[in-house]
C-alpha positions as CSV (number, residue, x, y, z in Angstrom):
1,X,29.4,21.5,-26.4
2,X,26.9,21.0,-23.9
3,X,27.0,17.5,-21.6
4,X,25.9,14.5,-21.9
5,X,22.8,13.8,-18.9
6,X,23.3,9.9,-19.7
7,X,25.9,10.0,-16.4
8,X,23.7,12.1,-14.6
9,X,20.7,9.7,-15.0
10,X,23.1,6.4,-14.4
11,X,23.6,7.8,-11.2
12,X,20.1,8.8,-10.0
13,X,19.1,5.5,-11.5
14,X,21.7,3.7,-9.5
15,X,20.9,5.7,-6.3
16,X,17.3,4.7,-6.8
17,X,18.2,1.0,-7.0
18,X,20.5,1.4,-3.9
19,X,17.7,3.0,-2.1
20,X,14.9,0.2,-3.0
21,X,17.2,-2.7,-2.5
22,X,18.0,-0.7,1.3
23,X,14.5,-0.7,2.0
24,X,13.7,-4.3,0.7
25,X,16.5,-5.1,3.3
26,X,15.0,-3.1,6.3
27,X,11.5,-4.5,5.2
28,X,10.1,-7.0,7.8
29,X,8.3,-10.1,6.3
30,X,7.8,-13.5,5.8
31,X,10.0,-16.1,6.6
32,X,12.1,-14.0,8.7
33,X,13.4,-15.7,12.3
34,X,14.6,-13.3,15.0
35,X,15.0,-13.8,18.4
36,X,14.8,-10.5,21.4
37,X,16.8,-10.5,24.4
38,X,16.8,-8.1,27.4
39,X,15.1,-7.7,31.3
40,X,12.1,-8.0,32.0
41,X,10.0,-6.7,35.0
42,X,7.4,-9.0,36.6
43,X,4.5,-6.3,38.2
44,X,1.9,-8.2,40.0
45,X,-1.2,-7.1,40.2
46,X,-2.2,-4.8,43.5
47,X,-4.7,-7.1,44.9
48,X,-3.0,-10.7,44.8
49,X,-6.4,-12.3,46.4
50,X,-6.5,-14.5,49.7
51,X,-6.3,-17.4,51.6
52,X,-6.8,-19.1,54.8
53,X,-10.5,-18.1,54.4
54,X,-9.5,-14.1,53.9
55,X,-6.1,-13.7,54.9
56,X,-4.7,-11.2,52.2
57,X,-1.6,-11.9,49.9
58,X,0.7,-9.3,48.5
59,X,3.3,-10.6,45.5
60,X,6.3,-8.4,44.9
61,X,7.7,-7.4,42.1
62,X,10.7,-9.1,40.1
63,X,12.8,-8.5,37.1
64,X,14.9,-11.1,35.6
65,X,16.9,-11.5,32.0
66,X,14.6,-12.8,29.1
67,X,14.7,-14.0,25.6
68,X,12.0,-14.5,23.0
69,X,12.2,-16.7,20.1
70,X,9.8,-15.7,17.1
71,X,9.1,-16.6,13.0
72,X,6.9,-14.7,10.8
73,X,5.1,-16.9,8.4
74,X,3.1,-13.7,6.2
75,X,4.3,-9.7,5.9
76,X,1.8,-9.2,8.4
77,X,1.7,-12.2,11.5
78,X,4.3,-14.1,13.1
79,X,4.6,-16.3,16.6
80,X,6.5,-16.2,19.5
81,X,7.4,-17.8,22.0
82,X,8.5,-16.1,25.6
83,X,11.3,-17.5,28.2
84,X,13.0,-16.5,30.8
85,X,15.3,-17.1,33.7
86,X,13.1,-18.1,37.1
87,X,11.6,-15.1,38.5
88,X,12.1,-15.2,42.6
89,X,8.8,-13.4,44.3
90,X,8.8,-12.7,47.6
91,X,5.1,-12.3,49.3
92,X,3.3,-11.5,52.4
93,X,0.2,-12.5,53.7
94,X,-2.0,-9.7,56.2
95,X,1.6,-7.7,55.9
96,X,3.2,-10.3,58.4
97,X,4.0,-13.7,57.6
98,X,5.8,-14.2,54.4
99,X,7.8,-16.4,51.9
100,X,8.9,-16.8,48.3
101,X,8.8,-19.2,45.3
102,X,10.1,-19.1,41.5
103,X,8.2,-19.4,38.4
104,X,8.7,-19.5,35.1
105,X,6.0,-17.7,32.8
106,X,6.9,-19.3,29.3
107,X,4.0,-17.5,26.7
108,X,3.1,-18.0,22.8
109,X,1.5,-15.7,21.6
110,X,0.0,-14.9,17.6
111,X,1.3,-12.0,16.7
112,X,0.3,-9.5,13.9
113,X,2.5,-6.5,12.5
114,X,0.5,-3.4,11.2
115,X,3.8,-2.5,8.9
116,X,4.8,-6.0,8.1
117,X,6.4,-6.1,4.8
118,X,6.9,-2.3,4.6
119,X,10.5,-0.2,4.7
120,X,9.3,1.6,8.1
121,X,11.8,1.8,10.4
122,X,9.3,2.0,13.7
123,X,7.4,-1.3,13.5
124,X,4.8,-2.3,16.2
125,X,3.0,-5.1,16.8
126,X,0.5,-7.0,19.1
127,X,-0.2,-10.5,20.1
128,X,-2.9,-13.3,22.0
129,X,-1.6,-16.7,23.0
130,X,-1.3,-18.9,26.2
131,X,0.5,-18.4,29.0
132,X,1.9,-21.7,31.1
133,X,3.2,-21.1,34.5
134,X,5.4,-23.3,36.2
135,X,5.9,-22.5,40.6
136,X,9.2,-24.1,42.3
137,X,11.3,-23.3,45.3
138,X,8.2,-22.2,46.9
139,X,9.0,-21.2,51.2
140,X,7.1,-19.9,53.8
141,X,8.4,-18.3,57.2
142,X,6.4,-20.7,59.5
143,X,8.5,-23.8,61.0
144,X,6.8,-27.2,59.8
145,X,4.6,-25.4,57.1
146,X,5.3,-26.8,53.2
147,X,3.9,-24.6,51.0
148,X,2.9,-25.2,47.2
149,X,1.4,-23.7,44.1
150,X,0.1,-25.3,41.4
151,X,1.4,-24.5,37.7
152,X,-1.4,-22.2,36.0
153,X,-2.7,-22.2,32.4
154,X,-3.9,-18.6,31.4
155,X,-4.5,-16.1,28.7
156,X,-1.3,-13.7,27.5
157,X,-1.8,-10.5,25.5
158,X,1.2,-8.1,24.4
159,X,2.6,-5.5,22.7
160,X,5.8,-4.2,21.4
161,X,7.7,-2.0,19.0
162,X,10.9,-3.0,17.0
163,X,13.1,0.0,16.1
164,X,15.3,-0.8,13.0
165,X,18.9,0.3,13.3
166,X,19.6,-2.2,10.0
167,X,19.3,-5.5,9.1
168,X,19.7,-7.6,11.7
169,X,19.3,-5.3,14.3
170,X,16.6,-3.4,16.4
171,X,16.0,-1.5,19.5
172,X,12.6,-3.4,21.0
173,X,10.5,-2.4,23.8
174,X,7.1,-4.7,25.1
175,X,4.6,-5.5,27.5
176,X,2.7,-8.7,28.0
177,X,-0.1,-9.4,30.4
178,X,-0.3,-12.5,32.0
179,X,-3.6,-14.5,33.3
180,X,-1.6,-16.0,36.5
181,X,-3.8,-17.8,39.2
182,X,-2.0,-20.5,41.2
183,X,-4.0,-22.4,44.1
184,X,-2.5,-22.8,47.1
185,X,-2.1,-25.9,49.6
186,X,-0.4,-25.7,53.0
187,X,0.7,-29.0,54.1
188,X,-1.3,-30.6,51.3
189,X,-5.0,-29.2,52.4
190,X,-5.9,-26.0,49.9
191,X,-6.4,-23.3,51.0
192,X,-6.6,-20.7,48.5
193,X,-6.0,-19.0,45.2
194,X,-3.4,-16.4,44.7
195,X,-3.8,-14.3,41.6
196,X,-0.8,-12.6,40.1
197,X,-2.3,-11.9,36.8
198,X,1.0,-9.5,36.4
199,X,2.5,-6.8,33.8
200,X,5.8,-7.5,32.2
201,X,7.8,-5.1,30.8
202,X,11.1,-6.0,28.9
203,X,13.5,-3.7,26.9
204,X,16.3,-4.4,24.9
205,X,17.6,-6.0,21.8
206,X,16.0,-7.7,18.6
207,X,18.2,-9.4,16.6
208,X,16.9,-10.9,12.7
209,X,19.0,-13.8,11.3
């Protein structure tokens, strides 16, 4: 007496359901709230301007831990905000006389997500917003010389990728650049703009609540 296919179909019909309700899990979309955490690298541009009427400034690099917070409001765009611990530069100016300050480059950025809403596991996504930076600590190798920058207001583009491992979970690379132009005052007189306008690179974690 042949079989009956009823079990056989129960099962493909169950595995189908399993599958979709996997996928609709995976799926990024609205309302979701995540946050990212990992180091980030703080690559100043080559060419850091001058001051002093043409003495040249060279920022170095930094990399420090950083966290993003972020909220998708469609499938398809999302905000986020960027923070971080204070970066420490140290710079020199004509390759000589140097110093160092801190600065904190908090960045929110509109973000919008190609694959928003879809099961993909590999989802990128880009993003334009503002960029606030705040200088402290700020030192300079010269005996009786006070140094300051002011904070800068500036343009910040990214991108990034989130790879899925599950549902709360994701690998996440990105890179931001930052519109970063502080002027500079010795001893209260100004003498100068420095322009970081850097690259940040972070890697690590994404974690959807």
């Amino acid at each position: 007496m042949p079989k009956s296919p009823l079990p056989v179909l129960l099962a493909a019909g169950l595995g189908t359901v399993a599958l979709a309700a996997s996928s609709q899990v995976l799926a990024y979309g609205a309302g979701d709230l995540y946050t990212r955490v990992g180091v980030a690298k703080v690559e100043p541009k080559s060419d850091n301007g001058d001051i002093l009427g043409g003495a040249e400034v060279d920022v170095d690099d930094d990399s420090a831990f950083a966290f993003t917070l972020g909220y998708r409001f469609t499938d398809t765009l999302g905000v986020e905000l960027l923070a971080a611990e204070p970066f420490d530069h140290d710079f020199e100016v004509e390759g000589v006389t140097g110093g160092s300050t801190d600065h904190l480059p908090p960045s929110l950025t509109l973000q919008y997500y190609p694959l928003g809403g879809t099961s993909a596991r590999v989802q990128p996504y880009a993003g334009l917003g503002v960029n606030y930076t705040l200088f402290s600590d700020e030192d300079v190798d010269v005996p009786g010389v006070e140094l300051e920058f002011d904070d800068s207001w500036g343009v910040a583009a990214q991108l990034g990728v989130d790879l899925l491992i599950d549902e709360h979970w994701a690998l996440n690379a990105a890179a931001w650049y930052l519109d970063i132009d502080a002027d500079a005052s010795l001893n209260g007189d100004e003498v100068g703009t420095v322009e970081i306008d850097p690259l940040v690179v972070m890697a690590g974690l994404s974690f959807r609540f």
